[in-house]
ROSE-4610 file (N, C-alpha, C; in Angstrom, 1 decimal, always signed):
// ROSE-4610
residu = [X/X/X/X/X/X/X/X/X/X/X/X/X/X/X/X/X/X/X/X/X/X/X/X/X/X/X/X/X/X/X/X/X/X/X/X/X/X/X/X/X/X/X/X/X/X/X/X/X/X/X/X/X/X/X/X/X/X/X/X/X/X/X/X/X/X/X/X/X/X/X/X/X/X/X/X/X/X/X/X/X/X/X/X/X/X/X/X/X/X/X/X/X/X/X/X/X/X/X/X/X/X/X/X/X/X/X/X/X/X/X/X/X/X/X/X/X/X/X/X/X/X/X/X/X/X/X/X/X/X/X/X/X/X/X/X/X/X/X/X/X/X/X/X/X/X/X/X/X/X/X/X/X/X/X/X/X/X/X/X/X/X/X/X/X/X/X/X/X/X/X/X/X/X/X/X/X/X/X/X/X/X/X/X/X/X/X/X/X/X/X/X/X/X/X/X/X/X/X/X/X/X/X/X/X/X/X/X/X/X/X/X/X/X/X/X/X/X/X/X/X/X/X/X/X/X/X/X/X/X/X/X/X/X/X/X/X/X/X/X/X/X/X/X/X/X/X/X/X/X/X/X/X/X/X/X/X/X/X/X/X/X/X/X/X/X/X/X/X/X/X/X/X/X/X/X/X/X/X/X/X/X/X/X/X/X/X/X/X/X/X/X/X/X/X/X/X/X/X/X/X/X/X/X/X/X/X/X/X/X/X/X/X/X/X/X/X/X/X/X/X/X/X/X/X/X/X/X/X/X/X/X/X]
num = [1/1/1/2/2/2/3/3/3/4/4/4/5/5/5/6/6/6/7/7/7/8/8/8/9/9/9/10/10/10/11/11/11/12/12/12/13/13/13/14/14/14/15/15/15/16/16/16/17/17/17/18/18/18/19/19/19/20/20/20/21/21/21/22/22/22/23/23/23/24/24/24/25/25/25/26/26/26/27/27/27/28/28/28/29/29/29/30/30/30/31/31/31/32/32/32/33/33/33/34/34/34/35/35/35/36/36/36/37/37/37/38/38/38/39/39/39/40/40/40/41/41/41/42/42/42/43/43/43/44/44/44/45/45/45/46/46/46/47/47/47/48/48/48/49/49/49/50/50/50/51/51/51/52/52/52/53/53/53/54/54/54/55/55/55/56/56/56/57/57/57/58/58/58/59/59/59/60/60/60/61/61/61/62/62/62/63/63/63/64/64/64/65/65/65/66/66/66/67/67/67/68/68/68/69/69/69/70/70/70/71/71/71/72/72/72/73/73/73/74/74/74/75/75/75/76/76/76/77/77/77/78/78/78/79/79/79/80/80/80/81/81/81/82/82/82/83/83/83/84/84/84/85/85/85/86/86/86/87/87/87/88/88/88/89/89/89/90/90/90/91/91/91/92/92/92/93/93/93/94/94/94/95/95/95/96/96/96/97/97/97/98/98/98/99/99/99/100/100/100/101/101/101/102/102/102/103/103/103/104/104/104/105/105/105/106/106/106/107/107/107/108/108/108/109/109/109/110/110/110/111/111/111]
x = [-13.3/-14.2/-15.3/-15.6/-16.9/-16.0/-15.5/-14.2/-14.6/-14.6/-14.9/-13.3/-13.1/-11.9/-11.5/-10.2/-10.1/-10.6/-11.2/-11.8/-13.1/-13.6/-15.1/-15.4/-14.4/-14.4/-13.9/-13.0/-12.9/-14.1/-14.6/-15.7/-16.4/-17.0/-17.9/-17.5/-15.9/-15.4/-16.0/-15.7/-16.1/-17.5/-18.5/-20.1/-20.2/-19.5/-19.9/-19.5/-18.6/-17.8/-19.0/-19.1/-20.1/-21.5/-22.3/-23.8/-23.5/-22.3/-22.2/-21.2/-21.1/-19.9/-20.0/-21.1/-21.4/-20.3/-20.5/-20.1/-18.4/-18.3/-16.5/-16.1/-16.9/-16.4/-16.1/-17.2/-16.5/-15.9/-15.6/-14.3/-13.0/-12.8/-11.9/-11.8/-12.7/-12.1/-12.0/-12.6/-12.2/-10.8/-10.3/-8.9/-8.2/-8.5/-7.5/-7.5/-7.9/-7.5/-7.1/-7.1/-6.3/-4.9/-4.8/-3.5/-2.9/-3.0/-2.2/-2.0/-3.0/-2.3/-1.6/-1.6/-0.9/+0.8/+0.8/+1.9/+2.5/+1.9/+2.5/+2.7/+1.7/+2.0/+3.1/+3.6/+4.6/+6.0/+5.4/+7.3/+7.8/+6.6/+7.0/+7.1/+6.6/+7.5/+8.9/+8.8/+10.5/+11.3/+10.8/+11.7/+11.9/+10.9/+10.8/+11.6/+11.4/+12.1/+14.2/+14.1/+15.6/+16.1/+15.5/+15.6/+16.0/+15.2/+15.8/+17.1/+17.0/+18.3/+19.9/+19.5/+20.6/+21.0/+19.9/+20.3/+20.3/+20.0/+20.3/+21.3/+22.1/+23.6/+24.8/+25.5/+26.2/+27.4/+27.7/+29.0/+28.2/+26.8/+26.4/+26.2/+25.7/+25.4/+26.7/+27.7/+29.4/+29.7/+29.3/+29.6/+29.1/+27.9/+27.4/+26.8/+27.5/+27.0/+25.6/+24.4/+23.5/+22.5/+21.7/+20.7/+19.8/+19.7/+18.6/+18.8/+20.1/+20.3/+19.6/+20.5/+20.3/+18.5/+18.1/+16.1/+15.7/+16.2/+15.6/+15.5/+17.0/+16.7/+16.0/+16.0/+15.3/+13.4/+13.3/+11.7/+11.3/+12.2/+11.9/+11.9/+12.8/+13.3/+11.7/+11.5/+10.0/+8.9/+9.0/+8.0/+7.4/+8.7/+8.6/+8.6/+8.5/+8.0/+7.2/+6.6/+5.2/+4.0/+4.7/+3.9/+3.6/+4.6/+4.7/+3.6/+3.6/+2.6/+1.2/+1.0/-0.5/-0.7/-0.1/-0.5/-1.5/-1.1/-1.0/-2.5/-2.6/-3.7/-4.7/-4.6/-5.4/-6.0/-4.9/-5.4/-6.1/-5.9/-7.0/-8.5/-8.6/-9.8/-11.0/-10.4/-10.8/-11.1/-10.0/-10.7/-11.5/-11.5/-12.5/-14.1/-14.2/-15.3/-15.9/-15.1/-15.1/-15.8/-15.0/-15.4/-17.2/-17.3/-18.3/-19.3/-19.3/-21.0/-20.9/-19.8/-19.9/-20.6/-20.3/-21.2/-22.4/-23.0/-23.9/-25.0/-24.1/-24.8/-25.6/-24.4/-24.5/-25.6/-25.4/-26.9/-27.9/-28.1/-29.7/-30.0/-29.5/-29.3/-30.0/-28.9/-29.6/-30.7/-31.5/-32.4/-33.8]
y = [+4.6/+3.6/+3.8/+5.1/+5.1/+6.1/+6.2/+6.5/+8.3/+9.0/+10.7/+11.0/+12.3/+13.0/+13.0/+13.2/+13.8/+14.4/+16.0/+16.9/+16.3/+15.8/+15.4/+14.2/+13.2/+12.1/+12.7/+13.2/+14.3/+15.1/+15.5/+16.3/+14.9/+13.9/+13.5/+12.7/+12.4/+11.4/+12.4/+13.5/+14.4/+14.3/+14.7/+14.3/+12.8/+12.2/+11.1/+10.7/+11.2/+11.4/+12.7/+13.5/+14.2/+13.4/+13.1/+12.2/+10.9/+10.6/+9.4/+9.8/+10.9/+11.5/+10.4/+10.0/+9.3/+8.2/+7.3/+6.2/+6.4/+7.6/+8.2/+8.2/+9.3/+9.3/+8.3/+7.5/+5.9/+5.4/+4.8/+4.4/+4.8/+6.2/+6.9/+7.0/+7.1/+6.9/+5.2/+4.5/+3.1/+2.6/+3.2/+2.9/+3.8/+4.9/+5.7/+4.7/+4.2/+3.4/+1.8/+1.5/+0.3/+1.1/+1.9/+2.0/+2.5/+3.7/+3.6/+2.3/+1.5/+0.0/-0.6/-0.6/-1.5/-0.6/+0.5/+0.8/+1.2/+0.7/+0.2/-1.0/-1.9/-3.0/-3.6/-3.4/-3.5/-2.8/-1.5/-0.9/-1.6/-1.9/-2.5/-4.0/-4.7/-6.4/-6.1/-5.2/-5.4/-5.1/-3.9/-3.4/-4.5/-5.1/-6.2/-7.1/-7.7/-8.8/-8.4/-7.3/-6.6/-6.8/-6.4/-6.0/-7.8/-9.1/-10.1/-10.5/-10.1/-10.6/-9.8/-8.5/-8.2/-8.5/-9.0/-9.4/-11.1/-11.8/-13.1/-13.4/-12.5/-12.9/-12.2/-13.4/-12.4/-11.9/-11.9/-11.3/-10.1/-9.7/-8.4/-7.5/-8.4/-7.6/-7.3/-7.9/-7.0/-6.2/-6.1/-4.8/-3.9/-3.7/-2.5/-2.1/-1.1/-0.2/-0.3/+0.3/+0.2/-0.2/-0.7/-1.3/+0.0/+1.0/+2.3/+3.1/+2.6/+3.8/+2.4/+1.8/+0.9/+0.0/+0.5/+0.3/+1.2/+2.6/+3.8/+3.8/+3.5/+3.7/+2.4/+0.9/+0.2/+0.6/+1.0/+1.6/+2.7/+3.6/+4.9/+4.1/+3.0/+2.2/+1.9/+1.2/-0.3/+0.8/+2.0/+3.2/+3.5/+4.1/+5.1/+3.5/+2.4/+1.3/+0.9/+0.6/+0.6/+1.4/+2.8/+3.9/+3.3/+3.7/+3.5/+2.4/+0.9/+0.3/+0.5/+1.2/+1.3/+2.5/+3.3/+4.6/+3.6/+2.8/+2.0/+1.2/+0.5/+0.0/+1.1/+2.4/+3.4/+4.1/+4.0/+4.4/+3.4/+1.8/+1.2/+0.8/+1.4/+1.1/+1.9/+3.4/+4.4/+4.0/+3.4/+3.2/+2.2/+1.4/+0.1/+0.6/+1.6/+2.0/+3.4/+3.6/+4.6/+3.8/+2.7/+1.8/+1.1/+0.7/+0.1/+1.0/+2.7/+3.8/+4.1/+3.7/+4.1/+3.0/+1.9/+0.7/+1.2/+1.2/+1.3/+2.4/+3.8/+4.9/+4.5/+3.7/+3.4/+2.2/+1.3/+0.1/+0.8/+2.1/+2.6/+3.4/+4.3/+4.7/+4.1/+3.1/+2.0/+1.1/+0.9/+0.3/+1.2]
z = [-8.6/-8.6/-9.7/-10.1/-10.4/-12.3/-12.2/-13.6/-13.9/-12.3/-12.7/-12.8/-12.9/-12.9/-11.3/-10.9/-10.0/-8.9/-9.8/-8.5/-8.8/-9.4/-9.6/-8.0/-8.3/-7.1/-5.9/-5.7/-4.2/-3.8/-4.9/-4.1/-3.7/-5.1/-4.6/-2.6/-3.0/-1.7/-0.4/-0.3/+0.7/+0.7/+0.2/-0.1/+0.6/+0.6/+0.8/+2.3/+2.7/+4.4/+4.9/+4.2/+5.0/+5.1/+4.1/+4.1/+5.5/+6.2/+6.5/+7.7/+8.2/+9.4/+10.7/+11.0/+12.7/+12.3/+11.1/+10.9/+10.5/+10.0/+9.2/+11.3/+11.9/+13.2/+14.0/+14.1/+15.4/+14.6/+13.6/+12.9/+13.3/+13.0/+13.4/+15.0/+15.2/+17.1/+17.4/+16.9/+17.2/+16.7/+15.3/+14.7/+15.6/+16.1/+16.5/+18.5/+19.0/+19.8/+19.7/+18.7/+18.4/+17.7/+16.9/+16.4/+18.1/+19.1/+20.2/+20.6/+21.1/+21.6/+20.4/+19.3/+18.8/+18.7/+18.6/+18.9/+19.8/+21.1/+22.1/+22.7/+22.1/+22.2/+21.9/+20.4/+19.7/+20.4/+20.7/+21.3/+22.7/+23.0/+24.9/+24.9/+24.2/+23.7/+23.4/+22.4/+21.8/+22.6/+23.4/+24.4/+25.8/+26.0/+27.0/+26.4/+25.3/+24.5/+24.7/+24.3/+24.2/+25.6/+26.7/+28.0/+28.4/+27.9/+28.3/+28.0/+26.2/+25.9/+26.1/+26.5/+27.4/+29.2/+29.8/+30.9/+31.0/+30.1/+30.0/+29.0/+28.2/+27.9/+28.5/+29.1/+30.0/+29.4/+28.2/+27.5/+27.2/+27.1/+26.8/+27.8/+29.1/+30.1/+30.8/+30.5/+31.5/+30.4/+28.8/+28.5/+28.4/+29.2/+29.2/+30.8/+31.0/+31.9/+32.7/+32.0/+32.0/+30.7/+30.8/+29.9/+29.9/+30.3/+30.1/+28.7/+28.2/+26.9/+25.7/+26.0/+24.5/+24.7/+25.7/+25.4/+25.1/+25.5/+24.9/+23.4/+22.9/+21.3/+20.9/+21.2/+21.0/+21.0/+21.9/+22.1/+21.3/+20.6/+19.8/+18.6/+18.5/+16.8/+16.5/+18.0/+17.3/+17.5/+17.9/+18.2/+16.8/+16.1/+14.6/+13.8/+13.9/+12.6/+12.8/+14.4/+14.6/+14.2/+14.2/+13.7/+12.0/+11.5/+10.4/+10.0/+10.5/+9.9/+10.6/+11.8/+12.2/+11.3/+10.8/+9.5/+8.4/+8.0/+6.7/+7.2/+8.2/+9.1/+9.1/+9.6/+9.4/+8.2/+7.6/+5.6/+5.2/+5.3/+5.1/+5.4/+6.8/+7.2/+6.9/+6.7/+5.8/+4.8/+3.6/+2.4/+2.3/+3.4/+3.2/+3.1/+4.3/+4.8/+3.7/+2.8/+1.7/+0.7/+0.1/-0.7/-0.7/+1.3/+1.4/+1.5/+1.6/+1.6/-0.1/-0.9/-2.3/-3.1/-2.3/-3.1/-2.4/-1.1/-0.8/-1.7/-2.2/-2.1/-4.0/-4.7/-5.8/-5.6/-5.3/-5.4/-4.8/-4.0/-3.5/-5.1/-6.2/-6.6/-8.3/-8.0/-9.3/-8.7/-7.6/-7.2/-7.7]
């Protein structure tokens, strides 16, 4: 943002998470309880969703035994892609909130 080198902006990025930790912290505890609901929100629809459409078609439901194996890997599938985008949800919120104490720290600076 501001056109340093590398280690120059890491340090400063750290300087800047430290000057500002209360606010880096409830962030991170408030993202870190939306990303568990949303990645379970996500694995337990699909799995609920899966769980109808194998007992509401009946050519699927006489070929299978039990419905306990094929939810399991359904629920680990939408588990690890759920993960995958609440990661992405978490990297962002971070850099938003990185972005918004750099503007801040810079207009107190030039004021």
């Amino acid at each position: 943002m501001t056109g340093e080198n590398f280690c120059t902006a890491a340090i400063n990025g750290f300087l800047l998470i430290l000057k500002h930790t209360a606010t880096f912290a409830f962030t991170r505890g408030i993202g870190g309880i939306f990303n568990v609901l949303g990645k379970l929100t996500v694995s337990v629809v699909t799995t609920a969703s899966c769980y109808c459409i194998i007992t509401f078609w009946p050519e699927m439901y006489q070929k299978i035994n039990s419905p306990i194996g094929p939810l399991i890997v359904v629920f680990l599938l939408s588990y690890s892609i759920a993960f995958l985008f609440m990661m992405i949800y978490s990297t962002t919120a971070t850099c938003i909130l990185h972005s918004l104490y750099a503007d801040v720290d810079i207009c107190k600076t030039l004021s």
